[in-house]
N, C-alpha and C positions, 0 to 999 in steps of 0.2 A: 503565525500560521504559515506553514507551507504546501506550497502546489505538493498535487501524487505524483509520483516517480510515473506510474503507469496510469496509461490511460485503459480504461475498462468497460466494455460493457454495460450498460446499468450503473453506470457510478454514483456513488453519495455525494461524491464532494460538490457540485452544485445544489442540491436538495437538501446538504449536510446545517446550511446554514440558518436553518425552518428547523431543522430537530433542538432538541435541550442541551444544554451543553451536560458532559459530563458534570460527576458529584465530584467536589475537592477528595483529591487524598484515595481516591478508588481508583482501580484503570479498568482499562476500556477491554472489554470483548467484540470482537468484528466480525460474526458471521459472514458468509460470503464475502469475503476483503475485498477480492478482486485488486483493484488499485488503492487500498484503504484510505479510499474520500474520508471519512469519516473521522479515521482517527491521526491523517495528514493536520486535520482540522485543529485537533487537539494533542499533537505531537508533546507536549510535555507532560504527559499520563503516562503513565505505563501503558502499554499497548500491548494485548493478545491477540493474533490474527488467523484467522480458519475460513480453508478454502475447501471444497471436494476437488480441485485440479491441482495432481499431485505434482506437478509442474511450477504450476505457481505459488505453490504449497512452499518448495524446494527454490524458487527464486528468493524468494521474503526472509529463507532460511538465511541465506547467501547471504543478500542486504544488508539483514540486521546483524549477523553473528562473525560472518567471515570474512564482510570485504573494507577492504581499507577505503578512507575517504577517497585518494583517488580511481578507483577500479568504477562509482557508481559515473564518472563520465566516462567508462569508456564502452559502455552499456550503450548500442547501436540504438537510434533514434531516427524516424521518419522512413524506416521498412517498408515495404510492399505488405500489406495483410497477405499470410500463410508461409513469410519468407522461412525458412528453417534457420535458428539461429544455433543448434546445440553442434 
């Protein structure tokens, strides 16, 4: 198990651990990911994640598809809430 990269609003990842674990050999859908508590939880699924904020939609992209191991520490950490980060 791994901590969420993001902290979120409404997170699963404390409440995640009352849910079912996923089924073998299926991956996971995440509506509202937000910080995907969820499927941080069961990181060795295949994971699908869906946001409506096309922002965070477009981070997750980033994460998962384009960024090199090192880039995810240089991902600013302990901001002021509404700091502009783009």
């Amino acid at each position: 198990m791994i901590n969420p990269l993001l902290k979120w609003y409404g997170s699963k990842f404390q409440s995640s651990r009352h849910y079912p674990a996923p089924l073998p050999n299926l991956p996971i859908f995440e509506p509202f990911a937000g910080g995907a508590g969820y499927s941080c939880r069961y990181h060795e699924h295949e994971v699908s994640l869906y946001d409506t904020s096309p922002l965070l939609a477009e981070l997750w992209q980033w994460i998962i598809n384009e960024s090199e191991p090192n880039d995810i520490t240089t991902i600013p950490i302990g901001l002021l809430t509404g700091t502009d980060i783009t």
